[in-house]
PDB file with SEQRES, HELIX, SHEET and CRYST1 records, atoms N, CA, C and O in Angstrom:
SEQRES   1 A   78  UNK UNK UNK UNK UNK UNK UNK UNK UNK UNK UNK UNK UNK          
SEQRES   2 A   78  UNK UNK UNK UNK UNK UNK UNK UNK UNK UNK UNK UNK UNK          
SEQRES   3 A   78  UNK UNK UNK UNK UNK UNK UNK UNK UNK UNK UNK UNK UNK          
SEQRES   4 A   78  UNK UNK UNK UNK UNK UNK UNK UNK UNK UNK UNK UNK UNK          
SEQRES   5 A   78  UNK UNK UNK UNK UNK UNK UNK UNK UNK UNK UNK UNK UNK          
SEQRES   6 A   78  UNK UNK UNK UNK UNK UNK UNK UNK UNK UNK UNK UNK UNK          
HELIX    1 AA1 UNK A    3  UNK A    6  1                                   4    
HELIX    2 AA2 UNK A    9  UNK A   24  1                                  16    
HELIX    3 AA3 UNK A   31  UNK A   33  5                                   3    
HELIX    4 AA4 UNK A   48  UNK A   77  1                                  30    
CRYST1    1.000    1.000    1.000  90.00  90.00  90.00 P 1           1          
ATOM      1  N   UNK A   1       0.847  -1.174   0.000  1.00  0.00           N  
ATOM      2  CA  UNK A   1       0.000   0.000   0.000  1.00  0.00           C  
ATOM      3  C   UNK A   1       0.896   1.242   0.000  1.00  0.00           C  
ATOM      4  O   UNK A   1       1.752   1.425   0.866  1.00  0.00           O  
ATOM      5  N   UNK A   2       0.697   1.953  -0.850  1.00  0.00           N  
ATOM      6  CA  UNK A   2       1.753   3.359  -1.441  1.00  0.00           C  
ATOM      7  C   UNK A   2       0.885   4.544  -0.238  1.00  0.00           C  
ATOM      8  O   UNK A   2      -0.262   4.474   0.203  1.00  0.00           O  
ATOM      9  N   UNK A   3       1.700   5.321  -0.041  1.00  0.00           N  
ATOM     10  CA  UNK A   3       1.485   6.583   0.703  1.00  0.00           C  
ATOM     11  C   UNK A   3       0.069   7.431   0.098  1.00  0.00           C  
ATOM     12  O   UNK A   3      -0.852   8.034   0.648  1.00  0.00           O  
ATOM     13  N   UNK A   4       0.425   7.133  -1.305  1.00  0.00           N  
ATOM     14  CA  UNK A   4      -0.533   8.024  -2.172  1.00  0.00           C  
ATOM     15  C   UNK A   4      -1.995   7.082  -2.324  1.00  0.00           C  
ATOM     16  O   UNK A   4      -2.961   7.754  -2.682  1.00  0.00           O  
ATOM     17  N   UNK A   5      -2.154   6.199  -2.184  1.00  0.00           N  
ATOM     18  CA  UNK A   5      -3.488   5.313  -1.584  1.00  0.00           C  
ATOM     19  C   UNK A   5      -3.907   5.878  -0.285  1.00  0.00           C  
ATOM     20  O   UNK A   5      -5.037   6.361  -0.338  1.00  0.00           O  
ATOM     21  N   UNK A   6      -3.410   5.947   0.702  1.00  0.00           N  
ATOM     22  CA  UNK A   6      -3.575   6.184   1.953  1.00  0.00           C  
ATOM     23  C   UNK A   6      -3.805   7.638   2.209  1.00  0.00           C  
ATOM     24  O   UNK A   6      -4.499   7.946   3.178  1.00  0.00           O  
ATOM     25  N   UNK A   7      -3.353   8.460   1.529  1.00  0.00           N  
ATOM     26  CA  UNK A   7      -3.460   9.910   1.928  1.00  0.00           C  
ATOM     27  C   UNK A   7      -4.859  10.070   1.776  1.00  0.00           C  
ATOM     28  O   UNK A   7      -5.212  10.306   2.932  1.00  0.00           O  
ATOM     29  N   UNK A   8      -6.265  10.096   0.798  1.00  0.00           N  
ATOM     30  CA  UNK A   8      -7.348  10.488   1.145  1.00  0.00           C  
ATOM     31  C   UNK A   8      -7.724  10.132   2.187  1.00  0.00           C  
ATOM     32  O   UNK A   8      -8.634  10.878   2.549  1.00  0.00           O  
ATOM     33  N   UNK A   9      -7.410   8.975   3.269  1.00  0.00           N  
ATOM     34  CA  UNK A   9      -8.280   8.327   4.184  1.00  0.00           C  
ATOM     35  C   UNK A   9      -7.489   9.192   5.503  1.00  0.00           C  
ATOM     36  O   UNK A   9      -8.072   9.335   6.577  1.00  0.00           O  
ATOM     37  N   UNK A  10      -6.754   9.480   5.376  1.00  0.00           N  
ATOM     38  CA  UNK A  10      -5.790  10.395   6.635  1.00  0.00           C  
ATOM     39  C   UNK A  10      -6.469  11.361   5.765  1.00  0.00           C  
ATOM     40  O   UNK A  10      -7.580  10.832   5.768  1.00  0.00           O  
ATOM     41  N   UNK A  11      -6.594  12.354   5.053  1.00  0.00           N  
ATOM     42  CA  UNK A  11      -7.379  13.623   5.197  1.00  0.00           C  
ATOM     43  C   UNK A  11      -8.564  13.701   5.497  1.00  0.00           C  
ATOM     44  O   UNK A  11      -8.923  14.752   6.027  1.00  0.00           O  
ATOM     45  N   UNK A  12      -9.698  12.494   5.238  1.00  0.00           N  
ATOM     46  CA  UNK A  12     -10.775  12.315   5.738  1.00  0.00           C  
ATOM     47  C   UNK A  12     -10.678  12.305   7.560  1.00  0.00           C  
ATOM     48  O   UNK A  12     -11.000  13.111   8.433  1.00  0.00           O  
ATOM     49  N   UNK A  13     -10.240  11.341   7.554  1.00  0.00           N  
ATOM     50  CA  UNK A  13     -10.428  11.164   9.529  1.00  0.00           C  
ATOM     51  C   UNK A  13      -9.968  12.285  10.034  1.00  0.00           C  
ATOM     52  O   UNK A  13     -10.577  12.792  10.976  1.00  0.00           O  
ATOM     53  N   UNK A  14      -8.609  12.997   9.425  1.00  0.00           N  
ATOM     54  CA  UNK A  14      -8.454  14.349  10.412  1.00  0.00           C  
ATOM     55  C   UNK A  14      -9.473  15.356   9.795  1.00  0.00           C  
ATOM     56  O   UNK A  14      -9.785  16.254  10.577  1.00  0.00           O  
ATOM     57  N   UNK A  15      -9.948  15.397   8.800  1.00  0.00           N  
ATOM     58  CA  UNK A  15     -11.564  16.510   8.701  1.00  0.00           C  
ATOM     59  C   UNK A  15     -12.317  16.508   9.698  1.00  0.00           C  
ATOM     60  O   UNK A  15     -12.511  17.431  10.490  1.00  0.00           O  
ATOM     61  N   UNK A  16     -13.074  14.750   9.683  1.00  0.00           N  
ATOM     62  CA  UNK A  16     -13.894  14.616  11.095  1.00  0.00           C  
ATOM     63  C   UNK A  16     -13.674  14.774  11.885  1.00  0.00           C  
ATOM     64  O   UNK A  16     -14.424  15.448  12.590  1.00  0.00           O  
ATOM     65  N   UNK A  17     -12.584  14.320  12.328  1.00  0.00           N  
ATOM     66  CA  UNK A  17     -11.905  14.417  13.687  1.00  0.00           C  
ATOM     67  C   UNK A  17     -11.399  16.484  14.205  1.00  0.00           C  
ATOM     68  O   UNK A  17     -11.115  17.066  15.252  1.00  0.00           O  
ATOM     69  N   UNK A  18     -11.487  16.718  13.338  1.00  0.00           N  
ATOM     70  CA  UNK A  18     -11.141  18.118  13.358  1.00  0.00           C  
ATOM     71  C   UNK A  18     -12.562  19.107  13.647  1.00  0.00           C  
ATOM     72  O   UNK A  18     -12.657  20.092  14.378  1.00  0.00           O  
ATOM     73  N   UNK A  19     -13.650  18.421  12.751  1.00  0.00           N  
ATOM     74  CA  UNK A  19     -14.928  19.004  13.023  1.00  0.00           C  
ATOM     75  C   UNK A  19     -15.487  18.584  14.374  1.00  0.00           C  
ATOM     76  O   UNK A  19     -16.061  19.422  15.069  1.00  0.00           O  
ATOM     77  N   UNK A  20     -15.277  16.727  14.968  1.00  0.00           N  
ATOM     78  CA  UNK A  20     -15.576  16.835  16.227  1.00  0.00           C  
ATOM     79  C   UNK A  20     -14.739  17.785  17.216  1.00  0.00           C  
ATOM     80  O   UNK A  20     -15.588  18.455  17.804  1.00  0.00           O  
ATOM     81  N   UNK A  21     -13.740  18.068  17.569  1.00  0.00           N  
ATOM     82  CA  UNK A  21     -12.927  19.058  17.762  1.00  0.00           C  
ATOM     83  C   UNK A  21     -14.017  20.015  18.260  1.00  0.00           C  
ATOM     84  O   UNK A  21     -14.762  20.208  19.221  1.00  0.00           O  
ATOM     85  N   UNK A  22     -13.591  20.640  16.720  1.00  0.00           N  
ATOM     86  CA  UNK A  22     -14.392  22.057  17.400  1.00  0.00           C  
ATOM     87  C   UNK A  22     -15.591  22.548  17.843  1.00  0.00           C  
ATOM     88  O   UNK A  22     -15.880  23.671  18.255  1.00  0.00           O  
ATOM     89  N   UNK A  23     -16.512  21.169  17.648  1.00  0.00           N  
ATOM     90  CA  UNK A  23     -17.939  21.364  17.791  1.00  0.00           C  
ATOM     91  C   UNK A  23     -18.082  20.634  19.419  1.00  0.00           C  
ATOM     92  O   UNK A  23     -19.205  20.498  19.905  1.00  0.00           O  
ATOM     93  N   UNK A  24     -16.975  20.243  20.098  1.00  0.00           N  
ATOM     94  CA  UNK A  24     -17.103  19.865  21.428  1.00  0.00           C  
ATOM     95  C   UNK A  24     -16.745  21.148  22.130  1.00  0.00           C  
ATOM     96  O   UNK A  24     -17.224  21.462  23.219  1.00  0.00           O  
ATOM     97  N   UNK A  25     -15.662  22.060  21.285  1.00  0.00           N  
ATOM     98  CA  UNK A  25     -15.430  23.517  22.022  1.00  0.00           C  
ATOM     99  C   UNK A  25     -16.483  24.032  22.600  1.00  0.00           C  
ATOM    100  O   UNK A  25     -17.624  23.895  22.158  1.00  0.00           O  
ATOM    101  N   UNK A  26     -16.103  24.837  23.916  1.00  0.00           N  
ATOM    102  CA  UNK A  26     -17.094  25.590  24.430  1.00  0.00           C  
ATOM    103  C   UNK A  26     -17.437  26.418  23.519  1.00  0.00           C  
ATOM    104  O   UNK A  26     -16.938  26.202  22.414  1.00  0.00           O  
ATOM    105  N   UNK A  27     -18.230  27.430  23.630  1.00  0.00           N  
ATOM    106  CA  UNK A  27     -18.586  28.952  23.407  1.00  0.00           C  
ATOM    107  C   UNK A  27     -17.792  29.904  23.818  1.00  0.00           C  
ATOM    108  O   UNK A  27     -18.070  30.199  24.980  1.00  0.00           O  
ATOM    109  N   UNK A  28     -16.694  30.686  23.274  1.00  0.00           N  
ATOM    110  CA  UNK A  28     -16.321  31.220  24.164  1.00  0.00           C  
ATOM    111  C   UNK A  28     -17.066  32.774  24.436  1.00  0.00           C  
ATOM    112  O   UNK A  28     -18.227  32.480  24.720  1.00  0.00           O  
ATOM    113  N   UNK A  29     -16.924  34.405  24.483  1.00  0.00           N  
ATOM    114  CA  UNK A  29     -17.287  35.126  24.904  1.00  0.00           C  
ATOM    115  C   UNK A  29     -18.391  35.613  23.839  1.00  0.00           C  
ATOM    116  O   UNK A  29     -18.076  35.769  22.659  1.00  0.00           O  
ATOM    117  N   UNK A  30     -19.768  35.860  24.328  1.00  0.00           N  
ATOM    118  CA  UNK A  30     -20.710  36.797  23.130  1.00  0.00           C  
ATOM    119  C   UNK A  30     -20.388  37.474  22.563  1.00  0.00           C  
ATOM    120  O   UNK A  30     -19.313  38.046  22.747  1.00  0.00           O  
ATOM    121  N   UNK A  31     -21.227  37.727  21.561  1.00  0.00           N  
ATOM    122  CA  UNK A  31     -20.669  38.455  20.737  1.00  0.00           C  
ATOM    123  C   UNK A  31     -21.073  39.988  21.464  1.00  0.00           C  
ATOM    124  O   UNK A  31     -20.344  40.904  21.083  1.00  0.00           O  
ATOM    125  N   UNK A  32     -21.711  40.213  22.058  1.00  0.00           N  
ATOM    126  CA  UNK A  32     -21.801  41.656  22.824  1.00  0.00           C  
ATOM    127  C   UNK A  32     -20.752  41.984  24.128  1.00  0.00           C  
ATOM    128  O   UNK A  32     -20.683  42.896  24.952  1.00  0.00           O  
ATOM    129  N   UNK A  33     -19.985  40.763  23.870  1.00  0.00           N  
ATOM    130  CA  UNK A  33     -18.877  41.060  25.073  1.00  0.00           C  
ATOM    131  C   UNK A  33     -17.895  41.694  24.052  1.00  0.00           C  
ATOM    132  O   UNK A  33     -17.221  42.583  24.572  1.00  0.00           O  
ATOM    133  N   UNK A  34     -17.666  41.505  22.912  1.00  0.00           N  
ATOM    134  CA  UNK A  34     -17.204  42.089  22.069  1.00  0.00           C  
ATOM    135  C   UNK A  34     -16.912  43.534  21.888  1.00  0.00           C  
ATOM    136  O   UNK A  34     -15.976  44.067  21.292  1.00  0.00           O  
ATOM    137  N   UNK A  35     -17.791  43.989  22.451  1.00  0.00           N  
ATOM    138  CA  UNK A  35     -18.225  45.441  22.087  1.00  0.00           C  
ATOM    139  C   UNK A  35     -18.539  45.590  23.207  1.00  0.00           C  
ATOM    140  O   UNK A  35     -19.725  45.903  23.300  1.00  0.00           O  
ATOM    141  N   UNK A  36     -17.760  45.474  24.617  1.00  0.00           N  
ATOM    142  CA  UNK A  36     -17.670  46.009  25.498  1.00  0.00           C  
ATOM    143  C   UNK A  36     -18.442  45.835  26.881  1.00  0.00           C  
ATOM    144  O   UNK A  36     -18.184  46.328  27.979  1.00  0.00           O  
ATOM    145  N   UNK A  37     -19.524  44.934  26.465  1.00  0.00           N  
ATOM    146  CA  UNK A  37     -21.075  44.075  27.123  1.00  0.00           C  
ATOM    147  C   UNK A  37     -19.936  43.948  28.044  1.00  0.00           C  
ATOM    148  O   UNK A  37     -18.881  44.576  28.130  1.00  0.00           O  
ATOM    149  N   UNK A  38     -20.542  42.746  28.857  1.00  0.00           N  
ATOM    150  CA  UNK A  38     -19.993  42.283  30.102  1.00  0.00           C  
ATOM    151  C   UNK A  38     -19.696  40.978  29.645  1.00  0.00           C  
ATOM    152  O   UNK A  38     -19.973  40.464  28.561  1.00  0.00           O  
ATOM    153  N   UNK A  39     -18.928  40.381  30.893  1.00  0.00           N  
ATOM    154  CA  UNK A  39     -18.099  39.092  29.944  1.00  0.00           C  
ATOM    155  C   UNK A  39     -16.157  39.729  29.131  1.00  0.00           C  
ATOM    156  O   UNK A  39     -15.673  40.717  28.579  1.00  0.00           O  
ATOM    157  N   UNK A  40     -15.807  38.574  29.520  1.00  0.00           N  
ATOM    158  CA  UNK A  40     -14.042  38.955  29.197  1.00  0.00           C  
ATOM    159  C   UNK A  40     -14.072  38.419  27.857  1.00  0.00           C  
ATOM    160  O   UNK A  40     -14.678  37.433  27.438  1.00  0.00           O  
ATOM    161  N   UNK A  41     -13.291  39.260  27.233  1.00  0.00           N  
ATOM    162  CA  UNK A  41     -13.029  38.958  25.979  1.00  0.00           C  
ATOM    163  C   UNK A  41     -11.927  37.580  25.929  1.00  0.00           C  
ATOM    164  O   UNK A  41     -12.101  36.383  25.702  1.00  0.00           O  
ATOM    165  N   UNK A  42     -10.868  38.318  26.224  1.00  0.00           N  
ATOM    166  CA  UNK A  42     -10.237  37.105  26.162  1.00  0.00           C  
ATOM    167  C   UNK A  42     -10.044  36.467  27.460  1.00  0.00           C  
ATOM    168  O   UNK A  42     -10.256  37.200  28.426  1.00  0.00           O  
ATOM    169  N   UNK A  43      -9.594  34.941  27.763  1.00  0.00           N  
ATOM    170  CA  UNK A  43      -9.744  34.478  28.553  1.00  0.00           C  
ATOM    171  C   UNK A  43      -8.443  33.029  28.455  1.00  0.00           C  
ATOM    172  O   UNK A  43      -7.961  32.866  27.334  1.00  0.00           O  
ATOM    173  N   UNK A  44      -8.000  32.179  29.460  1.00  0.00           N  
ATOM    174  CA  UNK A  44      -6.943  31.472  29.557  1.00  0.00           C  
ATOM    175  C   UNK A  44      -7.461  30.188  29.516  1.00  0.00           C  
ATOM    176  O   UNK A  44      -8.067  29.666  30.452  1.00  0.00           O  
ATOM    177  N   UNK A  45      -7.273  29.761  28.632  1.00  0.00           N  
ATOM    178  CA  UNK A  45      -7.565  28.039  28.426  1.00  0.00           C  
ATOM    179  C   UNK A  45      -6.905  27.107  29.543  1.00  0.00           C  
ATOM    180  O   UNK A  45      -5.816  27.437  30.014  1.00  0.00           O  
ATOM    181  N   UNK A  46      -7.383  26.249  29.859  1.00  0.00           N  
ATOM    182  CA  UNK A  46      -6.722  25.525  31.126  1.00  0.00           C  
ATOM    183  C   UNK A  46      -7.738  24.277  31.429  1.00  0.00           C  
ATOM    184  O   UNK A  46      -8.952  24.282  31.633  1.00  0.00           O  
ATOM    185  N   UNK A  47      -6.411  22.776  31.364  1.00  0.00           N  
ATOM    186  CA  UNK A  47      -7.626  21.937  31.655  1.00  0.00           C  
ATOM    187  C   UNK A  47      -7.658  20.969  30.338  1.00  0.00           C  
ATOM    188  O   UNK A  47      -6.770  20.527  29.609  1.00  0.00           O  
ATOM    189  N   UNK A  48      -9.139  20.834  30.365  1.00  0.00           N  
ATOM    190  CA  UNK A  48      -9.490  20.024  29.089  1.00  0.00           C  
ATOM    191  C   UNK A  48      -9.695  20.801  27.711  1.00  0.00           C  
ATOM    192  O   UNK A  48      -9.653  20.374  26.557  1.00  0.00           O  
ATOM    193  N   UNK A  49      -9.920  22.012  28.182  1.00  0.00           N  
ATOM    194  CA  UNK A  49     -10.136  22.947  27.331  1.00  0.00           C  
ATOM    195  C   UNK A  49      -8.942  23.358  26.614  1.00  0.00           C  
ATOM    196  O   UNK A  49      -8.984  23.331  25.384  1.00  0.00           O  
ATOM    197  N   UNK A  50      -7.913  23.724  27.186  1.00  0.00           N  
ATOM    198  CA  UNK A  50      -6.592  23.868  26.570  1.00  0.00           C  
ATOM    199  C   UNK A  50      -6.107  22.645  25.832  1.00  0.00           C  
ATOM    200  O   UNK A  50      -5.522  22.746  24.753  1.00  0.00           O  
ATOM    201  N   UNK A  51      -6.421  21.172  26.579  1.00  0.00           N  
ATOM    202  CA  UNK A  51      -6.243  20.159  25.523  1.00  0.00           C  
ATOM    203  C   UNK A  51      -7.141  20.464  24.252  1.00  0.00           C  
ATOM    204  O   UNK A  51      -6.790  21.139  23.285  1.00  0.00           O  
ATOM    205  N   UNK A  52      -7.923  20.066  24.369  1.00  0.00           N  
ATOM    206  CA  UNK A  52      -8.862  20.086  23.031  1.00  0.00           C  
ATOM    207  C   UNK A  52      -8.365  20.983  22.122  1.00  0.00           C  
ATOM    208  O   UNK A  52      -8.200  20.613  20.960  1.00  0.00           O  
ATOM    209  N   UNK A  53      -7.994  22.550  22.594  1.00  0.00           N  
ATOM    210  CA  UNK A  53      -7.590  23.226  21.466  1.00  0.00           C  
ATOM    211  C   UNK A  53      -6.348  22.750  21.040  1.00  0.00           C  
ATOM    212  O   UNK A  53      -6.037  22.896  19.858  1.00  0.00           O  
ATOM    213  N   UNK A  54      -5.431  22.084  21.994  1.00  0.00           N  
ATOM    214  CA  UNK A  54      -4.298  21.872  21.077  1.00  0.00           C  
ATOM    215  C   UNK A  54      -4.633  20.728  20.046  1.00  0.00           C  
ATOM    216  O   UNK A  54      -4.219  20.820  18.890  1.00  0.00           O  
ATOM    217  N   UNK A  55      -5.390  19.640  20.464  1.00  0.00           N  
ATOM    218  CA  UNK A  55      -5.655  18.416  19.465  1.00  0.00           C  
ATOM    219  C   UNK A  55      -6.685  19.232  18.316  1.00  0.00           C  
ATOM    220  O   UNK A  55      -7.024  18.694  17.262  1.00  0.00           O  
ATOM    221  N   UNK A  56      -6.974  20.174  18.592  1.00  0.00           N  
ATOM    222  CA  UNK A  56      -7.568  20.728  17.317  1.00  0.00           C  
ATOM    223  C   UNK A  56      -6.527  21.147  16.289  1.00  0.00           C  
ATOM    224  O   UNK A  56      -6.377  20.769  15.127  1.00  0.00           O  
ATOM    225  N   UNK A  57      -5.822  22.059  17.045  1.00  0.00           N  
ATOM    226  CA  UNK A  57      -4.473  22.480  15.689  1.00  0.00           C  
ATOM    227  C   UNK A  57      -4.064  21.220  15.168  1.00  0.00           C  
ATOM    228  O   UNK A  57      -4.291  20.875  14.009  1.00  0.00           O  
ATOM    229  N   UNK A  58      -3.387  20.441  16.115  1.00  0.00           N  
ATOM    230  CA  UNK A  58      -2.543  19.224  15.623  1.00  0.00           C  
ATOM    231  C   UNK A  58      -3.906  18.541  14.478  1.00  0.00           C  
ATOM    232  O   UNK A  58      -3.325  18.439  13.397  1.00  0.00           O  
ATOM    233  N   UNK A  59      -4.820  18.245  14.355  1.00  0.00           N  
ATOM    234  CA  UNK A  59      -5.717  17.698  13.436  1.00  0.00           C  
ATOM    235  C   UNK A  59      -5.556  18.906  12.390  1.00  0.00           C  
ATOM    236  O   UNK A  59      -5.553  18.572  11.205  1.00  0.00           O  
ATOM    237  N   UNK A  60      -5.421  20.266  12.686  1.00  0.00           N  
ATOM    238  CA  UNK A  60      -5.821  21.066  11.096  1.00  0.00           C  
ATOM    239  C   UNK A  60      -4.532  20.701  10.518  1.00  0.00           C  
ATOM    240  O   UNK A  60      -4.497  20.192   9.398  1.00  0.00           O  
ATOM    241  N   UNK A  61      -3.370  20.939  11.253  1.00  0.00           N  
ATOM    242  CA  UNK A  61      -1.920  20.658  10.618  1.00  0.00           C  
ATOM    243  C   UNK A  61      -1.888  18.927   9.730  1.00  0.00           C  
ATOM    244  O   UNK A  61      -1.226  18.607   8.742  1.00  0.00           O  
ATOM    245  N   UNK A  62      -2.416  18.475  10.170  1.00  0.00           N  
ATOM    246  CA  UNK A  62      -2.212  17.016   9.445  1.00  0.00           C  
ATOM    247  C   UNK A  62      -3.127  17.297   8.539  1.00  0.00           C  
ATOM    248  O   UNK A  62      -2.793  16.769   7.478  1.00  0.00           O  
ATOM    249  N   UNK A  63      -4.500  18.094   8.408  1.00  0.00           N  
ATOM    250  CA  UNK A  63      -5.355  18.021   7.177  1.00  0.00           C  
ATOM    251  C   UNK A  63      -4.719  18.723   6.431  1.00  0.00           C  
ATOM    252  O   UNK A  63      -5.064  18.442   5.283  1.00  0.00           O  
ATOM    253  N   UNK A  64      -3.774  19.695   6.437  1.00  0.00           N  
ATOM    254  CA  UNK A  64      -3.107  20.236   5.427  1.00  0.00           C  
ATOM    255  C   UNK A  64      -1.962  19.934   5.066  1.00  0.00           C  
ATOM    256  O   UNK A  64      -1.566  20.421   4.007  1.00  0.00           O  
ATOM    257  N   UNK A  65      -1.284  19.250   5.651  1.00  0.00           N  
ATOM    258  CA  UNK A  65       0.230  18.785   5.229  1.00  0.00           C  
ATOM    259  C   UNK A  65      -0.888  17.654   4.379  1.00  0.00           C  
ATOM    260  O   UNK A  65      -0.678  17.577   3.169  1.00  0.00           O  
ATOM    261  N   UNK A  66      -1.870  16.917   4.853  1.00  0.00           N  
ATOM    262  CA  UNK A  66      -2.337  15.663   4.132  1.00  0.00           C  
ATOM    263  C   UNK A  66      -2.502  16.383   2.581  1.00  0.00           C  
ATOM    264  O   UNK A  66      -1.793  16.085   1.621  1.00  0.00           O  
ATOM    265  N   UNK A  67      -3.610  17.405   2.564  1.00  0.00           N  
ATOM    266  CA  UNK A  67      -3.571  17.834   1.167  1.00  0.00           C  
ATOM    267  C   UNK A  67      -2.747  18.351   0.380  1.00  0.00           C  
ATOM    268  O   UNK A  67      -2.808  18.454  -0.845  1.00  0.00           O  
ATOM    269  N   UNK A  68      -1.760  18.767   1.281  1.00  0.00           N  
ATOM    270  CA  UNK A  68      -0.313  19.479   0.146  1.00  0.00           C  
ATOM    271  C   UNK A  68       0.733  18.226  -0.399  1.00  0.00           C  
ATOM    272  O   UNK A  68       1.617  18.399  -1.238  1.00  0.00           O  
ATOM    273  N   UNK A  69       0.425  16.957   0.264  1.00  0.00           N  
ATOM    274  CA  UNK A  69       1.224  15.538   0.203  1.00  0.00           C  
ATOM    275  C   UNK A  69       0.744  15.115  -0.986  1.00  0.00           C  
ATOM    276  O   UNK A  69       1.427  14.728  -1.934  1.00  0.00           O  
ATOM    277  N   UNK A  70      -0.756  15.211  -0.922  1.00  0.00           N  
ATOM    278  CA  UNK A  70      -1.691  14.530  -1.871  1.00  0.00           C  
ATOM    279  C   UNK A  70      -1.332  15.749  -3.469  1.00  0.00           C  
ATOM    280  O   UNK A  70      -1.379  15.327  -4.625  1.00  0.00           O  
ATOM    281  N   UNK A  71      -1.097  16.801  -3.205  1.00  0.00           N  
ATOM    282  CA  UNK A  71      -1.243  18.014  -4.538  1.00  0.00           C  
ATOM    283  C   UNK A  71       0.575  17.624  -5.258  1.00  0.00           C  
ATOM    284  O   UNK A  71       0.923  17.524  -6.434  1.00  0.00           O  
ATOM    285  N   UNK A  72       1.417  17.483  -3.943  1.00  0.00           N  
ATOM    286  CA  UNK A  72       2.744  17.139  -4.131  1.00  0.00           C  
ATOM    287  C   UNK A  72       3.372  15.801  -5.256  1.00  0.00           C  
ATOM    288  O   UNK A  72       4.057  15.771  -6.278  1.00  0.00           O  
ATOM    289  N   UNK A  73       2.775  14.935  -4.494  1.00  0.00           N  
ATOM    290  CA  UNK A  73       3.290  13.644  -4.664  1.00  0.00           C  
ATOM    291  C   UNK A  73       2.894  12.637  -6.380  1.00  0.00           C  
ATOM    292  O   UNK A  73       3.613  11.911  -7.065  1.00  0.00           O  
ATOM    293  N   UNK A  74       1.706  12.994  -6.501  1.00  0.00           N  
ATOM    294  CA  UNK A  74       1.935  12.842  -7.685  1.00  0.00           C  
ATOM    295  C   UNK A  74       2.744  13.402  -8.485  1.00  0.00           C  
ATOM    296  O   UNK A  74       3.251  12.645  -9.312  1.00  0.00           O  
ATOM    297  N   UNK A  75       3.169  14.948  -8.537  1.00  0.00           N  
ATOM    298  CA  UNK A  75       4.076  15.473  -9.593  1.00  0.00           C  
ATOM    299  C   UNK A  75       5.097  15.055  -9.555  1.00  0.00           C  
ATOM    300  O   UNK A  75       5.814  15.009 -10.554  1.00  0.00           O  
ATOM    301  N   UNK A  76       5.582  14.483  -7.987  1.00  0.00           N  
ATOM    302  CA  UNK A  76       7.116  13.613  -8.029  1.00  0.00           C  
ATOM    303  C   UNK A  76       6.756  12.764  -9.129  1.00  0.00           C  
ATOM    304  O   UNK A  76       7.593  12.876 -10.024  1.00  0.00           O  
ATOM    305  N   UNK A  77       6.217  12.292  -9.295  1.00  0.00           N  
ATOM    306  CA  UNK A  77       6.303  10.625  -9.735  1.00  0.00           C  
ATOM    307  C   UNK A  77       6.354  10.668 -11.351  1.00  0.00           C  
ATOM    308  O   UNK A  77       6.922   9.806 -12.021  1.00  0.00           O  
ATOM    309  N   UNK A  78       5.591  11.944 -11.955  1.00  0.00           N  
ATOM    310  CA  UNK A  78       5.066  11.897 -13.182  1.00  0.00           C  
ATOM    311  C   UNK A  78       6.481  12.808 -13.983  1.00  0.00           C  
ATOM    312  O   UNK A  78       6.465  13.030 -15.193  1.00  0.00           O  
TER     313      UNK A  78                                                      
END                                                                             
């Protein structure tokens, strides 16, 4: 099994896996905290929460190295 077989199925699972991700994220501040409402704008991740966001990057980084592998690797070959 060649790399280039395998790469759609590693860009698929880190998509999903990337969409569960962020759809387990909290909420973070309204949008009227935005504009000064009450509520902190920004705020310190800590916890499970700080995990999750990092396993979120680490999933976008593999969906894009996956698609630049996949745009790459054939032109090696050809």
């Amino acid at each position: 099994m060649s790399l280039e077989s395998i790469l759609p199925y590693i860009t698929l699972a880190s998509a999903f896996l990337m969409v569960v991700a962020i759809l387990l994220q909290q909420r973070g501040a309204s949008l009227g905290a935005g504009f000064g409402s009450s509520g902190e704008l920004f705020t310190t991740r800590r916890g499970f929460d700080k995990n999750l966001f990092d396993v979120t990057i680490i999933f976008a980084v593999i969906f894009v190295v996956s698609i630049l592998a996949s745009m790459i690797i054939p032109g090696l070959q050809g």
